[in-house]
C-alpha positions as CSV (number, residue, x, y, z in Angstrom):
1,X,0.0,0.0,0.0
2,X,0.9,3.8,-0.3
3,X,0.2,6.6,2.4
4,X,1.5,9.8,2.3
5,X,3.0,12.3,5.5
6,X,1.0,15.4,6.1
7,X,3.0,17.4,8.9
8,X,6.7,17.7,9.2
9,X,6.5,15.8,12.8
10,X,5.4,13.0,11.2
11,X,1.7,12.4,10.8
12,X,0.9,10.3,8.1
13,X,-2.4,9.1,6.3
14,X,-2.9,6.1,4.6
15,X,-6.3,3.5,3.9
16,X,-7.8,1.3,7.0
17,X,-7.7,-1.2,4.5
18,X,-4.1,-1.3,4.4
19,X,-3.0,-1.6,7.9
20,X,-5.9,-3.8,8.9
21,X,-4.8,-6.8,10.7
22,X,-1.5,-6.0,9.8
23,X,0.9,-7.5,12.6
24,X,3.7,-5.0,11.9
25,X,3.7,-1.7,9.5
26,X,7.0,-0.8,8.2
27,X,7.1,2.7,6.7
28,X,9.5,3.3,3.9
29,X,10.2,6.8,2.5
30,X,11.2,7.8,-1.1
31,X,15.1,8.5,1.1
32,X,14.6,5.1,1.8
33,X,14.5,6.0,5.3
34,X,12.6,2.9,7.3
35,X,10.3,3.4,10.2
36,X,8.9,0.5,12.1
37,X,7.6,-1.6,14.7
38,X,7.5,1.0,18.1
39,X,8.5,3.5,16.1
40,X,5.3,3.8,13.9
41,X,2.0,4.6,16.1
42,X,-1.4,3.9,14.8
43,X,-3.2,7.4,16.2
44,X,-6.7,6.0,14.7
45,X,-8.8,4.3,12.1
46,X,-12.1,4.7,10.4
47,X,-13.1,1.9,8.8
48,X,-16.4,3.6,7.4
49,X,-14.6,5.9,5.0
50,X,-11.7,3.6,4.8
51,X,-9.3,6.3,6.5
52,X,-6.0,5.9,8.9
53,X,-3.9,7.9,10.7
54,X,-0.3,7.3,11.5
55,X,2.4,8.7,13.5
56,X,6.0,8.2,12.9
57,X,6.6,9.1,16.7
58,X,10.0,11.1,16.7
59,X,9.2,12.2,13.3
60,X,11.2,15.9,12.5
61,X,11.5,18.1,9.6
62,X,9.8,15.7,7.4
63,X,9.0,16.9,4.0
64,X,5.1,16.8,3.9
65,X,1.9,17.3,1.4
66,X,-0.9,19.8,2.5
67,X,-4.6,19.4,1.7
68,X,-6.7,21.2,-1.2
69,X,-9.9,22.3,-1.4
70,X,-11.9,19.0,-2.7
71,X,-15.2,21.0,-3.1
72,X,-13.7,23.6,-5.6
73,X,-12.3,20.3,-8.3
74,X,-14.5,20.0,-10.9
75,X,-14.8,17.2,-13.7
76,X,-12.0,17.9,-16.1
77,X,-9.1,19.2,-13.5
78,X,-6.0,17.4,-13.5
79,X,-5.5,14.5,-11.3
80,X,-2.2,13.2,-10.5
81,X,-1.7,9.7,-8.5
82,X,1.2,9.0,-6.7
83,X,1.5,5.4,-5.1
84,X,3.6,2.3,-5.2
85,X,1.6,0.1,-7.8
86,X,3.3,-3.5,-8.3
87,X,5.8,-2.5,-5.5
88,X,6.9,0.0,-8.1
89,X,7.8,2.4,-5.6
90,X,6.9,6.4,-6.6
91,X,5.6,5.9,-9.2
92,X,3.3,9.2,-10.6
93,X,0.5,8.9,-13.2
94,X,-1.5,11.5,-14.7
95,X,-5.4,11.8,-15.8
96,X,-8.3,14.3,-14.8
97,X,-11.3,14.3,-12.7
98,X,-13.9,11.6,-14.1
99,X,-16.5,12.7,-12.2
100,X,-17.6,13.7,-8.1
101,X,-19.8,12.5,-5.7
102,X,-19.3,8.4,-6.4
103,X,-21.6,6.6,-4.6
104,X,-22.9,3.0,-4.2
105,X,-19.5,1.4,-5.4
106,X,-19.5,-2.6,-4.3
107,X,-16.7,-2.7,-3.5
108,X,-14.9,-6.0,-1.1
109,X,-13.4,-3.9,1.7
110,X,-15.6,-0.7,1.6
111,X,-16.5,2.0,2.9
112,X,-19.8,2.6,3.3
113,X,-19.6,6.4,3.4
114,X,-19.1,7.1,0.1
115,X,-18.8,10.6,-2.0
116,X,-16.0,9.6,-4.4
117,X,-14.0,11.7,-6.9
118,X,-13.4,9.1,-10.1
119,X,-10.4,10.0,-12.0
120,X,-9.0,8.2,-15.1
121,X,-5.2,8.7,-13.7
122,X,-3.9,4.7,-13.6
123,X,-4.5,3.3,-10.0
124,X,-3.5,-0.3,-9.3
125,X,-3.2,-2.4,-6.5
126,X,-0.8,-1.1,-4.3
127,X,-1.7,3.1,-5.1
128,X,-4.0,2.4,-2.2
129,X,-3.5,5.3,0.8
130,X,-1.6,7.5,-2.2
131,X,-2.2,10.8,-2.1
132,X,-4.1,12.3,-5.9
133,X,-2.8,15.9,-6.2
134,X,-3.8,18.7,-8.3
135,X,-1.1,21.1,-10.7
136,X,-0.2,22.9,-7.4
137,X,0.7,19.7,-5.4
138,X,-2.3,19.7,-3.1
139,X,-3.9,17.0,-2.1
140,X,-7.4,16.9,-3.5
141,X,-8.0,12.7,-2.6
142,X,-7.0,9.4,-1.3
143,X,-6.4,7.0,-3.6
144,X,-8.7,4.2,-2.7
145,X,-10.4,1.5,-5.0
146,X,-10.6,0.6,-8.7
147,X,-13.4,-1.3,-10.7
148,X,-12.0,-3.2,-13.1
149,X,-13.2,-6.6,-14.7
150,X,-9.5,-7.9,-14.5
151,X,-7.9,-6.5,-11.3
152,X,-5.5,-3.8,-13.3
153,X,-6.5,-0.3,-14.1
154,X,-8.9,0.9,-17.2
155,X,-9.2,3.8,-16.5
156,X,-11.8,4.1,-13.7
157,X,-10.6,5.0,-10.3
158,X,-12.0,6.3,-6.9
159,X,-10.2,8.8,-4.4
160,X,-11.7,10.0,-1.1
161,X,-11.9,13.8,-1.5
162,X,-9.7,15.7,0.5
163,X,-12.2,17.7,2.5
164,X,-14.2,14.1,3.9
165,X,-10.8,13.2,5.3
166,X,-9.4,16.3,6.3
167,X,-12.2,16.3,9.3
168,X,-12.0,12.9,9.8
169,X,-8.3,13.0,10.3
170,X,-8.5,16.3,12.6
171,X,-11.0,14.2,15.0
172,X,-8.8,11.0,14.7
173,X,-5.9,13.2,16.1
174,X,-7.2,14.9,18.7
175,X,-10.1,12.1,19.9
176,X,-8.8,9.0,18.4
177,X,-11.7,7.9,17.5
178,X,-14.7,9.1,15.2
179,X,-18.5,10.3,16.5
180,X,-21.0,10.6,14.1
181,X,-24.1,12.3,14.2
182,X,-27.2,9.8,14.2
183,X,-30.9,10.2,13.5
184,X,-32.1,6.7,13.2
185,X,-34.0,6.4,10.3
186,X,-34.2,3.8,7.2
187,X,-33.9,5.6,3.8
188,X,-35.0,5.4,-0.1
189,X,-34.5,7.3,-3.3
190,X,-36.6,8.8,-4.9
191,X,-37.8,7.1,-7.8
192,X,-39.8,8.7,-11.0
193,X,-42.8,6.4,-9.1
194,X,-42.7,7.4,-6.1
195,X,-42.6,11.3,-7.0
196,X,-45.8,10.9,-9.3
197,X,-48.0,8.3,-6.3
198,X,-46.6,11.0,-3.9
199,X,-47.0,14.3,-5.5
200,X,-43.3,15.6,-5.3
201,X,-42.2,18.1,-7.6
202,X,-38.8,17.2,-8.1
203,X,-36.8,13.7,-7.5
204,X,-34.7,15.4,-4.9
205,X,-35.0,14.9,-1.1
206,X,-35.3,11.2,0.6
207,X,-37.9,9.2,1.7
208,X,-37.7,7.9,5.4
209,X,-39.0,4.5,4.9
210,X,-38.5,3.3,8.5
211,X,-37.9,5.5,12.1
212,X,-36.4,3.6,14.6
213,X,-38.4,3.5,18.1
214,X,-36.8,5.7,20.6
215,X,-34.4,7.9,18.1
216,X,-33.5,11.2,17.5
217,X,-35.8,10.9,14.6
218,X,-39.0,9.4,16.2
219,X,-38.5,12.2,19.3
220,X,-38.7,14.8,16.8
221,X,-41.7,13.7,15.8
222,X,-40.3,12.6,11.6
223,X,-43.0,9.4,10.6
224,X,-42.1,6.8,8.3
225,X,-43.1,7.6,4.8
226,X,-42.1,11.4,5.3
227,X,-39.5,12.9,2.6
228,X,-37.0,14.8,3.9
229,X,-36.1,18.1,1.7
230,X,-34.0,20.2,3.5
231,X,-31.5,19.6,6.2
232,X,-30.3,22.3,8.6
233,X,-30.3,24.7,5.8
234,X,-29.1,22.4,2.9
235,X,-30.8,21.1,0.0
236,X,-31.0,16.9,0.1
237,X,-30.0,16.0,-3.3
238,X,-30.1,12.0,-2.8
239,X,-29.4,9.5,-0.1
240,X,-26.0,9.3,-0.1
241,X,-24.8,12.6,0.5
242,X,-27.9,12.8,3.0
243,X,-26.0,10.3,5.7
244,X,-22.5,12.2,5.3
245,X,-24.4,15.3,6.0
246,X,-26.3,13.7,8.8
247,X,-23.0,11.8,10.4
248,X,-21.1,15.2,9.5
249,X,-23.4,17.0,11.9
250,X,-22.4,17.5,15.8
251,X,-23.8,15.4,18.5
252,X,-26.2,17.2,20.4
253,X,-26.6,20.1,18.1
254,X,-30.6,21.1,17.4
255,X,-31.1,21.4,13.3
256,X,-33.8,22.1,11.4
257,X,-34.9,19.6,9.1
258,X,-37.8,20.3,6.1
259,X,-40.2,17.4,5.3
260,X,-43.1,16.6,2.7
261,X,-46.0,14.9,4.9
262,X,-49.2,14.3,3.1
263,X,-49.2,17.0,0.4
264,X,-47.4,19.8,2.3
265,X,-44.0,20.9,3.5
266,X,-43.4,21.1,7.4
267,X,-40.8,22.2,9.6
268,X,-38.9,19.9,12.1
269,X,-36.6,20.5,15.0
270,X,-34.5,17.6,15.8
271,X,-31.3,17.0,18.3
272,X,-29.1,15.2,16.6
273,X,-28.0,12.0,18.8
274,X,-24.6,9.8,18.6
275,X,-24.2,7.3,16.2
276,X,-23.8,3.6,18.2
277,X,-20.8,1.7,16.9
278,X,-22.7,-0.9,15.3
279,X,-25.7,0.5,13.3
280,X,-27.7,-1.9,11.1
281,X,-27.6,-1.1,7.6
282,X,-30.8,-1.0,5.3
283,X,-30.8,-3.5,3.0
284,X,-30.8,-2.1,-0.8
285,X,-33.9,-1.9,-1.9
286,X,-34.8,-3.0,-5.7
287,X,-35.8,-0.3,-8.2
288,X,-39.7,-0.3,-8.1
289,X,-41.1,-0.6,-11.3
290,X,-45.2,-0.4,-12.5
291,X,-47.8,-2.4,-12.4
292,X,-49.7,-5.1,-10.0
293,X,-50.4,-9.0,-9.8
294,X,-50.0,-10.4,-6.5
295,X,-51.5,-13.5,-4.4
296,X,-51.5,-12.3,-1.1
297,X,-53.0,-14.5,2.2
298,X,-53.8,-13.3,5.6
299,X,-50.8,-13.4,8.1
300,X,-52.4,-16.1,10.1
301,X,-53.0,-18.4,7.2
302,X,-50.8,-21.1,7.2
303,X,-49.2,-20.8,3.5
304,X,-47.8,-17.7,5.6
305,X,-46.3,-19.0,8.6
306,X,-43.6,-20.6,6.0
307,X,-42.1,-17.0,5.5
308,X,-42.2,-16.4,9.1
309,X,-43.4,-13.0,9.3
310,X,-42.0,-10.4,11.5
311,X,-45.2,-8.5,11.3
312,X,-48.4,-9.2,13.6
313,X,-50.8,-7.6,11.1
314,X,-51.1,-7.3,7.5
315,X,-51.2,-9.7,4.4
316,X,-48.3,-11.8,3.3
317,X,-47.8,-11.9,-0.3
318,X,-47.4,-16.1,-1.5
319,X,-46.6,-15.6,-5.0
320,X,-46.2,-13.3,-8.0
321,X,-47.4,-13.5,-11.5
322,X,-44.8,-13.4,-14.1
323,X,-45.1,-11.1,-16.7
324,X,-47.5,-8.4,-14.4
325,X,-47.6,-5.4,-12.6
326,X,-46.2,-7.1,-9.8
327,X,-43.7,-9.2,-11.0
328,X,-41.9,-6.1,-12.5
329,X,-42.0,-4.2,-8.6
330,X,-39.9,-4.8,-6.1
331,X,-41.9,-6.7,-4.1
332,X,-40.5,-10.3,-3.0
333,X,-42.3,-13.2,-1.9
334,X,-42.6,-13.0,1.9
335,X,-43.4,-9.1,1.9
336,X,-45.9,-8.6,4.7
337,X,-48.0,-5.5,2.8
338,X,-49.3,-3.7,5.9
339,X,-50.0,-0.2,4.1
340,X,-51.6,0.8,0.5
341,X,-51.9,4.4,0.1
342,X,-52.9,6.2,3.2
343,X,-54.6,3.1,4.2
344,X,-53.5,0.4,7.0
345,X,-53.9,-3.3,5.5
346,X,-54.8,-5.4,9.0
347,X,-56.3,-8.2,7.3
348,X,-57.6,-9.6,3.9
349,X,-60.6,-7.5,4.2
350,X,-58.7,-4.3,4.4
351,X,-56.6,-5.3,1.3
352,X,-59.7,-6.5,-0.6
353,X,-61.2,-2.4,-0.1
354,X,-57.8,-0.9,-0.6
355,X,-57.1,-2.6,-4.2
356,X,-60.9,-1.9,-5.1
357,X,-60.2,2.0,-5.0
358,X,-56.8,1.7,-7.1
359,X,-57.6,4.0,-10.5
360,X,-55.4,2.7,-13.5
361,X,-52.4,4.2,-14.4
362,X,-52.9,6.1,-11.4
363,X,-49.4,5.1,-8.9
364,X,-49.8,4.3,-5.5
365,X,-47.6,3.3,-2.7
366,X,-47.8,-0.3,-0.9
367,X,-46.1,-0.1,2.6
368,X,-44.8,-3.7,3.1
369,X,-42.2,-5.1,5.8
370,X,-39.8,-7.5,4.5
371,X,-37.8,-9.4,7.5
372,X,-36.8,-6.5,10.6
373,X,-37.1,-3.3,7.9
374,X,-40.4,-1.7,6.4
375,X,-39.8,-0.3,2.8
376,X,-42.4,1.3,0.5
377,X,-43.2,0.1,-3.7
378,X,-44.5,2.7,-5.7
379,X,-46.7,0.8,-8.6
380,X,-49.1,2.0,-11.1
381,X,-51.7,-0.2,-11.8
């Protein structure tokens, strides 16, 4: 892996990824200068935007990088990678800025907080923890992860930008450890569906598809199936850059949050709460897509109890159509649907009213719990 020093006492940054479970780190410099074992100090790690900090503990006079401002690249900038590819030590490659704000990259070792710059500059295994500088030397990323059908570069590489890690590495070096700002809530997009059965004017904001009991969220009085446009004075553009804003914000401190409840806009005061160190993550939910064709039972029935439903009311869905509405949804077999429109779905009576007032090519919004999480389908009949 590659890292890079950013203080001339010896602070150095590098990937989690590359020191994890390491049993010794040996830091080599371009002087060839070798720092390890007791020598090197591990100040602290954050594995959910794959960031370390280092310390060569009697570091002096070392020659060191300083930070740019991330939020100022745009796509087209020159991007230069510096890194030790192959074990080719220093090596430098040269490209521009792909694109910003990367999200949803599957990748095997993370992160899960993800707002990526994508630059065509060659990255390769081992360019990991490499600083990615701009014409004036400053570092505008982290070298992190590459997506590539063979393992070798073409062309599409991810950095973190420099301002996510510069505040991640000032609280690793003065707390040792990161605290992130916590609302407990389950999210979604917001898909072309969901806008029209919901009446949004715009695909931007998130929709809250689940608030956990006792939360920040659920004190503050935001309800599941609320979409969240505004965010202590920002505009939410999608879901991603939502929970960095959210984990971004400090513990305790009371924000203002707009939402879109029932055909109108609302204001929200909420305290925002500490992140716990294991937080369940939602599981991804398919793109919904139209129409409806669905065998549904009661939840009592005992085709149902095979699925083992988590709800205690509501209608389990046994089997879906191919080729209809349905079938093209998201909806899995299993889904307990417990809501259709502004309507609760108890039993098979409930459902049997709520599909009779369905108006073609008219979307509505099914409510259904799937295992521990609740999500909502948008479908049009």
């Amino acid at each position: 892996g590659s890292g890079f020093i950013i203080s001339d006492d010896g602070y150095l940054v590098t990937n989690y990824h590359v020191i994890n479970g390491a049993s010794d780190i040996i830091v080599k410099l371009t002087d060839k200068q070798e720092f390890k074992g007791d020598e090197i100090e591990i100040v602290g790690t954050d594995p959910r935007t794959d960031v370390a900090l280092l310390k060569i503990k009697d570091g002096k006079n070392l020659p060191h990088l300083k930070f740019g401002d991330s939020d100022k690249v745009k796509v087209g900038d020159w991007a230069i990678a510096f890194g030790n590819p192959f074990h080719l030590e220093g090596t430098v490659t040269v490209g521009v800025i792909s694109a910003k704000g990367r999200t949803g990259i599957a990748l095997p070792e993370g992160p899960d907080f993800q707002s990526f710059l994508q630059t065509d500059a060659a990255i390769n295994p081992g360019n990991s923890g490499g600083p990615l500088v701009n014409i004036h030397g400053e570092v505008i990323g982290i070298n992190t992860a590459i997506t590539s059908p063979s393992g070798g570069n073409v062309g599409i590489g991810f950095a973190i930008p420099a301002n996510l890690a510069k505040s991640i590495i000032e609280e690793l070096k003065t707390e040792g450890k990161i605290t992130r700002g916590y609302l407990g809530v389950y999210l979604q997009e917001i898909t072309e569906d969901l806008k029209d059965a919901m009446n949004l004017s715009s695909l931007d904001g998130v929709l809250i598809s689940e608030v956990g009991d006792n939360t920040p969220a659920s004190r503050a009085g935001i309800k599941a199936g609320d979409v969240i446009l505004e965010f202590d004075g920002k505009k939410i553009k999608d879901l991603a850059s939502f929970r960095i804003m959210v984990a971004s914000t400090e513990v305790g401190k009371r924000v203002k949050a707009v939402i879109f409840r029932e055909g109108k806009e609302k204001e929200l005061s909420v305290t925002i709460g500490e992140m716990p160190q294991t937080v369940a993550e939602a599981p991804e939910t398919p793109e919904p897509e139209y129409e409806l064709g669905l065998q549904v039972v009661s939840i009592d029935d005992a085709r149902a109890q095979r699925f083992q439903p988590k709800a205690t009311q509501g209608v389990v869905i046994i089997g879906i159509k191919s080729g209809t509405p349905a079938d093209k949804a998201a909806f899995a077999v299993g889904d307990v649907i417990v809501g259709i429109g502004n309507k609760t779905i108890s039993d098979m009576n409930d459902y049997r009213d709520a599909m009779k007032g369905l108006k073609k090519d008219r979307p509505v919004i099914f409510h259904v719990q799937r295992g521990e999480r609740k999500l909502y389908i948008a479908v049009t009949p």
